[in-house]
PALUM-725442 format. One record per residue (C-alpha): x, y, z. Coordinates in steps of 0.02 Angstrom, whole numbers, plus 50000, padded with zeros to 5 digits. Example, Ala and Ser with C-alpha at 12.3 -4.5 7.8 and 13.67 -1.06 7.14 Angstrom:
2
506154977550390/506844994750357/
END
This chain:
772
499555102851635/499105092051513/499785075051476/500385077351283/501135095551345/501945085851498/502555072451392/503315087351257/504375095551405/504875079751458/505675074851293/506325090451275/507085092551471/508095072751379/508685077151222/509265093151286/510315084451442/510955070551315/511345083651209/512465093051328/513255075751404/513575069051198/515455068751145/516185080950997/515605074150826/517055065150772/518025073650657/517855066950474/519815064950379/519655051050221/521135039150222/521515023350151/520535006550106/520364992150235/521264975350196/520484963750047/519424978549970/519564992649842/519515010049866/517795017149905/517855033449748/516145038749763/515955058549759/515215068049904/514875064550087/513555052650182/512185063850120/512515064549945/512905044549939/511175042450000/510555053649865/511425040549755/510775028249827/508795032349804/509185036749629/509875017949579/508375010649676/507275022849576/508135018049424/508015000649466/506415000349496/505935009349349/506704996249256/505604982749340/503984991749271/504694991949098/505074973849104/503784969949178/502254968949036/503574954548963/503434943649130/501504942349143/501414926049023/502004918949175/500264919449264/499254916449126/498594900849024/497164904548905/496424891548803/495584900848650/494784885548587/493194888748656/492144905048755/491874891648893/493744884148902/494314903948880/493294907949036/493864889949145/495614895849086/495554911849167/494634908149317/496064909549422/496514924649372/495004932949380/495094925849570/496854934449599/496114950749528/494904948949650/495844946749802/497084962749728/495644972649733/495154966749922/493384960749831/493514947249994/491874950750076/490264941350053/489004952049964/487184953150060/486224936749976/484614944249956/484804961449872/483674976549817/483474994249768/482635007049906/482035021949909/482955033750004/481515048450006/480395051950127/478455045050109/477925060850102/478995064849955/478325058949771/479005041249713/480025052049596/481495065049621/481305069149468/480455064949264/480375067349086/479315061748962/479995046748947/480925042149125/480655042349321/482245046549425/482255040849596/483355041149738/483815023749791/485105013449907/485544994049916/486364984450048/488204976849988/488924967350139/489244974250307/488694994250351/489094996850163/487655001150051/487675009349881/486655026049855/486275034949697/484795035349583/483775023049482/483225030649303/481855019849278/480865019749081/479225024349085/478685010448940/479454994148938/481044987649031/482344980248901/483994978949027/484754982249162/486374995049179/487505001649308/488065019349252/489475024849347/490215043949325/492175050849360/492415054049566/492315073249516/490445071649462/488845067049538/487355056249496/486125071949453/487775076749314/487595062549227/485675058149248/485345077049185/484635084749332/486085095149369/487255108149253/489195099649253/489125087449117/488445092148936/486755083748868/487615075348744/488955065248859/487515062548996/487505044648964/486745038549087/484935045149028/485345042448857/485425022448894/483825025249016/482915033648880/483315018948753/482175008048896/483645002349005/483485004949195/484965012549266/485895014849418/487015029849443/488035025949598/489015039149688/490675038749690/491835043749850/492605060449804/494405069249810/493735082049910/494365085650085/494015088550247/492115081550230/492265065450357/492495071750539/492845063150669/492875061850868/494135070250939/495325087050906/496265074950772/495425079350585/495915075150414/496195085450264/496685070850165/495725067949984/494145058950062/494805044749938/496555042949977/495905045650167/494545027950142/496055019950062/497225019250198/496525008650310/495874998650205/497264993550105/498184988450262/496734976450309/497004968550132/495294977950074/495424992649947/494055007949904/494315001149725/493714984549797/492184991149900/491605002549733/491484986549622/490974977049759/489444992049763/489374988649569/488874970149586/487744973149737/486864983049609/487194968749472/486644955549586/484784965749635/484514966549422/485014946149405/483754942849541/482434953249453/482674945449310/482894963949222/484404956849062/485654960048989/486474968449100/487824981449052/489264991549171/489805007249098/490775022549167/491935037249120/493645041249206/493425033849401/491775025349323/492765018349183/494085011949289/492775003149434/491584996849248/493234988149179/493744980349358/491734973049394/491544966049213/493334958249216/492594948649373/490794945649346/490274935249205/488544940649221/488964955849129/488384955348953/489134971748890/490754984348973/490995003748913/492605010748967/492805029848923/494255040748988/495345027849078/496075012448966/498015015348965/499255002449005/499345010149189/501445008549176/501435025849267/500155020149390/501305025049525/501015043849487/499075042749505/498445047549637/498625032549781/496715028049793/497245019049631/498855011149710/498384991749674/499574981849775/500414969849641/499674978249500/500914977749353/501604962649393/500144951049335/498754965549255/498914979349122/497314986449067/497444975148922/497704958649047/496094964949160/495234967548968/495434951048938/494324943049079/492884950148978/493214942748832/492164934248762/490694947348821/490814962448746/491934978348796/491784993948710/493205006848755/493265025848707/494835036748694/494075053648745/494835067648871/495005058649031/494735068349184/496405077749235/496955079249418/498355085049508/498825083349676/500095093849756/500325082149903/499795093150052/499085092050222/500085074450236/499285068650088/500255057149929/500425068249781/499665060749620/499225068049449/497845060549309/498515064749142/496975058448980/497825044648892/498335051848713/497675041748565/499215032548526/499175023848721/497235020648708/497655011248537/499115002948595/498534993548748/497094991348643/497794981648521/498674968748660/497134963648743/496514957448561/498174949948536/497794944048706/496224937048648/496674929848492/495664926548339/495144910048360/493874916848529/492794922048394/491374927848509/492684940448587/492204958348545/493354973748581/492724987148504/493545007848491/492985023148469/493985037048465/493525056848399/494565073848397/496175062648404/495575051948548/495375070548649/493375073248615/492125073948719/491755056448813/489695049048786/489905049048591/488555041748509/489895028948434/490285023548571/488655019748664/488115013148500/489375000048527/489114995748696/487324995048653/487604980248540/488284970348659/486674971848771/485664963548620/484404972648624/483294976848482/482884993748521/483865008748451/485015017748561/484045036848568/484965052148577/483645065548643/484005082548741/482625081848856/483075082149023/482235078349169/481735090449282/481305087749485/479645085049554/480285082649727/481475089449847/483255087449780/484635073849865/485655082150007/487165078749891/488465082650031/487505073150164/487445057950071/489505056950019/489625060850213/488395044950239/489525035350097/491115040250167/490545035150342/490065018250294/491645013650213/492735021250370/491505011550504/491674994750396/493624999550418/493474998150588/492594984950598/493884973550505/495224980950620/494424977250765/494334957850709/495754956750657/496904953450798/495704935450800/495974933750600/497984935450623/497664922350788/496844910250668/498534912850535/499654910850639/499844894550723/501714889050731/502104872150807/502484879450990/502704860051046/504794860251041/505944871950964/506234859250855/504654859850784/504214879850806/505904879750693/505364869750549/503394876250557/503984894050573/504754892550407/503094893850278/502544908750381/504354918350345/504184913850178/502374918650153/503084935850242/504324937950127/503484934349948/501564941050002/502044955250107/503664960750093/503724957049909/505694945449847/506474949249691/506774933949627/508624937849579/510464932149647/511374946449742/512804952749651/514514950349711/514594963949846/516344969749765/516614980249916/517514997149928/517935007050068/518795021550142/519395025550318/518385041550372/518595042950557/519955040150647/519845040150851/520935035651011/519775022551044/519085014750858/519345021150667/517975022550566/517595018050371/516165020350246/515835004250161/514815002349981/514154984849922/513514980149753/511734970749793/510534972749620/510964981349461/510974999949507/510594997749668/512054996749824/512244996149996/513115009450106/513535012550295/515055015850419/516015004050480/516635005950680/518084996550735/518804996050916/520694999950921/521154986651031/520874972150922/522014960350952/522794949750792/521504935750741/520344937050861/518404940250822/517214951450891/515364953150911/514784963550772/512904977150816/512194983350660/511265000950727/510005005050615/509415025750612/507565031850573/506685040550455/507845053550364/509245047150466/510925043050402/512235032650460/513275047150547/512055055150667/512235037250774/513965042050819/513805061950893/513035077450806/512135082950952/510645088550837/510305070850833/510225066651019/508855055951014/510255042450972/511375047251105/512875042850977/512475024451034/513555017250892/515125025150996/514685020751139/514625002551084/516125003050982/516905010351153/516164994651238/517194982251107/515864979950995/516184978750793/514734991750749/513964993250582/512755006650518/511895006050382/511185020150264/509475013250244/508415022750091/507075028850196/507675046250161/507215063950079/505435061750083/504435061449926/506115053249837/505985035649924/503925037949955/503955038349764/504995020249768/503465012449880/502325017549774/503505011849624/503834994649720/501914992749754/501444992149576/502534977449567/501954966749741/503564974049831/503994986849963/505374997850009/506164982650108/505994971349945/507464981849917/508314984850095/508244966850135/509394963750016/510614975350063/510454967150257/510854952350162/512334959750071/513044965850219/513084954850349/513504940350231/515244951050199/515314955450376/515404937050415/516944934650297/518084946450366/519294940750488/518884950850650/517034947050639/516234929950752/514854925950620/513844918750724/513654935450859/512654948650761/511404958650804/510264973450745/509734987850860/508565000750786/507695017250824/506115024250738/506165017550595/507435009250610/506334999350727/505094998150618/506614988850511/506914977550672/505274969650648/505244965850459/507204963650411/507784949850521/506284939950526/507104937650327/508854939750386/509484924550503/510974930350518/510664941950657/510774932150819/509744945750918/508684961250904/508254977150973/506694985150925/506815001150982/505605020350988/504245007650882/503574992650953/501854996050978/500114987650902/500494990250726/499044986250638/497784997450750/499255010850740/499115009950548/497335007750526/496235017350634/495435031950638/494975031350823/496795028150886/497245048450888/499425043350865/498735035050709/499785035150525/498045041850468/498235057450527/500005060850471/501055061650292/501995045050286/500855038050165/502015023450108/501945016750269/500505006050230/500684987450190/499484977750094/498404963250176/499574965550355/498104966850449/497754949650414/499124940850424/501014947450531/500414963050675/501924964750795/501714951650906/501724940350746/503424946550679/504354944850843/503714926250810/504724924550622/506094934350744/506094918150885/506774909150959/508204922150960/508484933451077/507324950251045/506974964751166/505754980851154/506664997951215/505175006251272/505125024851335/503525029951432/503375047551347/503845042651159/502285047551059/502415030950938/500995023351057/500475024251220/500995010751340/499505000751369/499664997851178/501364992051191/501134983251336/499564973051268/500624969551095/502314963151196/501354951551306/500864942351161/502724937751122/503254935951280/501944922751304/502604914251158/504414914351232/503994909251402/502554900651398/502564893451245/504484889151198/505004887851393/506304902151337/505934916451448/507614922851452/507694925451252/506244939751274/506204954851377/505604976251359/506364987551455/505465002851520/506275020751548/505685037951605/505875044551426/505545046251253/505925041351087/507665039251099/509065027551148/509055021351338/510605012551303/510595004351462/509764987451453/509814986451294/511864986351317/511504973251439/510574964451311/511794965351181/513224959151324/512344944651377/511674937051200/513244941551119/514434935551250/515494949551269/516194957251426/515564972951496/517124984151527/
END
């Protein structure tokens, strides 16, 4: 038998016994408010609270992104009084653009074009009368090299351009060699036949299921979205290795000595043109067709374009002005339209063309942007069939033309080329593309484990000292990864409503105000034999994905909890759970995504409610402030590790069902229990990979007490992984801090569930409360 069928029985041979040893559910009768608070009036039950509760945080959010175009003068300082003090004046920007992007690697310092035919093949795929096409590739940094062709004049050489198409079309569409794009938008042999050499990258598609791997585990992921997601979590981005492809290409022309040199591209090439002139100076002229919009819906694109941190400092117009004062020539035409229906696991995502009247309008704020006194700044527009035509006019390559100085005309011939040699193996060579970017990928992860060493490095000398150095690295957590809201909570204004009532505890639902739409919610346990004034040790038990607060307290459906909350309650404990908003699927993905266009996650949001709600717990009268702890499954785990690193007042935690090695869970494609493979696409985190794995987090967690609940059959990892990452802490709490008893895992025969055994000796001990 093998081990993955063993290890199903297994879990099912658990959950089936704890299901037939689980209490009845408790049975569910509203009564009245608890002492000092109003009446909790929201309509509907647990479910449809939570239902209210992703809305506000939608609606909040949305809010954010509309506000958020007014914020950016925050980050920015231009000084118009000169091209050169415009350009010192920007600098840093054009720096944090660069890092957004994950342009972080050094580029290859001696670069040129190859050919990629054979020598028995003619020097040319293919001519015209007046241009050679050749196949060609260029190293960029790393495995990574750039393939496409080189349209190269037959007469004299005025330029240098880098002619980048949409991810639906190919190098051979736009040089002419191939039916998809129509002669008169092929601009890439347009500009070649007006005595420019050009390079026509290839661009990773949205096509599936081309990259295979080792293994039975495949993806039918978009091969973009699939390249994106481990990247972004090692604080690179496809976006970033494209451009960075771009200037490989820009760098080989500068060394020639083959200027101007212009970007240009349509759609996907439009986008990756605007993002590698906004950061390279050494581009004369920019043509953006298809793309330039003020990206305040960039959270429905498809995630490939999911720039962490996006909207807060950048619109189109912001990134528009790093050119300036070279010379950027945008066209409104049809952009490419795309819609993605979110299967196989994948993030749904639709491209709608810009209409006229966005093109115009985020237009017209990079040249108030500008400003009138840069008078070398040129933005320039084209727009035909009400900003809906087709996208190559000869407006608009007219106008990017100008900026390359040239004095040759731009030409606007039919001829196409035709081959003279054996075509490009288009397939094989997005498979080579695609394989590069995924083994660079892996690569990073594998150092990565030494970059995070090299972070973080805590004063481990006294506790003392790990206290007060530990502090930068909890606030670099929160503002860099996490993403803060820099806004006061709102009085929590709490309401509530008895719900359960028991022999041995009573039960209410509790709603806090934290941000303007946006509230917290959970139930409230409280053991019956309370005596008057006296406080108790309070557990916050956190469920997992598409959890809610009542399956930790019976419905035997939801075993895999073992209705722990009761059975601490039962044990004395004050036992709060809270509805988290990690819940009906696409409806709080959507809020990551929504949250990443601003530098924030889904906890930027339930931080704050941990915040909310143990500050309130801590002013009512049965509750010892100072004993309170959070125990979580799944992902409520995965909460363990990132919420009370940012919360102090929990006094201990219980990671449990998810302590593993995060950042190799998240990021490979090797590691077959990988996120790769599956459809939680907002689990991702920018730049983690660099900075807070596991082992890190349980360090912004010390020196209080934290423990691992660790089954040997739950599926999150396998335990050599787990193992390997918990070693790592506990080395920190014994070895380093001389506090071995503040750290400890506990190992069962079982799966991803609740031991509940010493993990209730955990909670005893820490929180100094008798066992009974």
């Amino acid at each position: 038998m093998g081990r993955f069928l063993r290890c199903v029985l297994i879990c099912v041979w658990l959950f089936a016994f704890v299901s037939n040893s689980h209490a009845e559910t408790p049975s569910v009768e509203y009564g009245p408010a608890l002492p000092g608070t109003r009446l909790l009036e929201m309509e509907g039950d647990g479910a449809q609270i939570a239902s209210q509760m992703v809305a506000g945080i939608d609606r909040f959010l949305l809010q954010e992104i509309a506000a958020a175009p007014g914020k950016r003068t925050q980050y920015w300082d231009r000084n118009t009084s000169s091209p050169e003090a415009y350009a010192r004046s920007v600098e840093k920007n054009r720096q944090r653009l660069a890092e957004t992007l994950g342009v972080r690697d050094e580029r290859q310092p001696k670069i040129g074009l190859q050919r990629t035919t054979s020598v028995n093949e003619p020097q040319a795929l293919a001519s015209s009368q007046n241009v050679d096409v050749i196949a060609v590739d260029w190293p960029v940094f790393g495995v990574i090299r750039g393939e496409g062709l080189l349209l190269r004049p037959k007469g004299q050489v005025h330029g240098s351009i880098v002619a980048i198409p949409d991810a639906a079309q190919t190098p051979e569409q736009l040089a002419g060699l191939d039916p998809g794009i129509a002669p008169s938008s092929q601009f890439a042999r347009q500009l070649a036949e007006s005595g420019f050499q050009v390079v026509i990258p290839t661009i990773i598609t949205r096509e599936r299921g081309l990259l295979k791997f080792p293994g039975p585990r495949q993806s039918q992921l978009p091969g973009r979205e699939l390249l994106y997601r481990s990247a972004f979590e090692l604080g690179r981005h496809l976006i970033g290795y494209e451009v960075q492809k771009v200037l490989a290409a820009v760098d080989a022309f500068a060394q020639d000595g083959k200027q101007p040199i212009g970007v240009i591209g349509y759609g996907e090439g439009g986008m990756l043109a605007l993002y590698a002139g906004a950061l390279d100076e050494r581009i004369d002229s920019v043509g953006v067709s298809g793309y330039f919009t003020s990206r305040q819906n960039i959270w429905e694109e498809p995630i490939d374009r999911n720039v962490f941190g996006r909207l807060r400092e950048f619109g189109d117009a912001e990134i528009a002005s790093l050119i300036a004062p070279r010379h950027l020539a945008i066209e409104a035409a049809a952009g490419p339209e795309v819609n993605l229906p979110g299967e196989h696991g994948s993030a749904p995502g639709v491209l709608v063309s810009p209409s006229l009247e966005q093109v115009t309008h985020e237009w017209k704020r990079a040249q108030a942007l500008v400003g009138d006194r840069l008078a070398d700044a040129r933005l320039t527009f084209t727009s035909e069939e009400d900003g809906q035509g087709s996208f190559g006019s000869e407006q608009w390559l007219t106008q990017f033309f100008s900026g390359l100085k040239s004095e040759t005309s731009l030409a606007t011939t039919t001829q196409l080329p035709e081959y003279v040699g054996k075509p490009v193996d288009q397939q094989a060579r997005m498979v080579r593309q695609m394989n590069q970017i995924n083994r660079q990928n892996q690569t990073i992860l594998a150092d990565s484990a030494a970059v995070r060493t090299a972070y973080f490095r805590p004063d481990n000398s006294s506790l003392a000292a790990y206290e007060k150095s530990i502090a930068p690295y909890r606030e670099t957590f929160e503002t860099e990864v996490i993403g803060k809201f820099e806004r006061p909570l709102l009085p929590a204004s709490p309401r509530t409503r008895q719900i359960y009532s028991e022999s041995k505890w009573t039960g209410y639902e509790v709603a806090l105000d934290v941000f303007p739409e946006v509230f917290a919610y959970g139930l409230l346990l409280l053991p019956s034999d309370m005596a008057p004034d006296e406080k108790r040790p309070v557990v916050v038990c956190q469920h997992g994905l598409e959890g809610r607060p009542d399956h930790l307290i019976g419905e035997e459906k939801f075993a895999a909890y073992q209705a722990y909350a009761v059975s601490l309650v039962e044990r004395g404990f004050v036992v709060f759970c809270p509805q988290n908003p990690y819940i009906y699927q696409d409806r709080f993905r959507t809020l990551q995504r929504k949250a990443n266009a601003l530098g924030k996650t889904l906890f930027s949001i339930i931080v704050p409610q941990h915040r909310q709600i143990t500050q309130w717990l801590k002013t009512q009268p049965y509750v010892d402030p100072d004993r309170i702890a959070f125990y979580g499954l799944s992902y409520g785990g995965k909460s363990a590790m990132r919420i009370p690193p940012l919360v102090p007042a929990y006094s201990a935690v219980i990671c449990s069902g998810d302590f593993n090695a995060w950042i190799d869970k998240v990021a490979s494609t090797r590691n077959p229990r990988s996120y790769i493979w599956t459809g939680e696409y907002e689990i991702f985190e920018f730049n983690l990979g660099n900075t807070f794995g596991y082992a890190e987090m349980a360090g912004l967690i010390a020196p209080r007490p934290f423990m691992v609940e660790r089954g040997h059959f739950d599926g999150v990892a396998d335990d050599e992984k787990v193992g390997h990452e918990f070693a790592k802490v506990r080395h920190l709490y014994a070895a380093q801090l001389k506090i071995p008893e503040q750290c400890e895992i506990e190992w069962f025969d079982g799966g991803h569930m609740i031991h509940g055994q010493g993990s209730f000796d955990f909670l005893h001990r820490h929180l100094q409360w008798p066992k009974r």
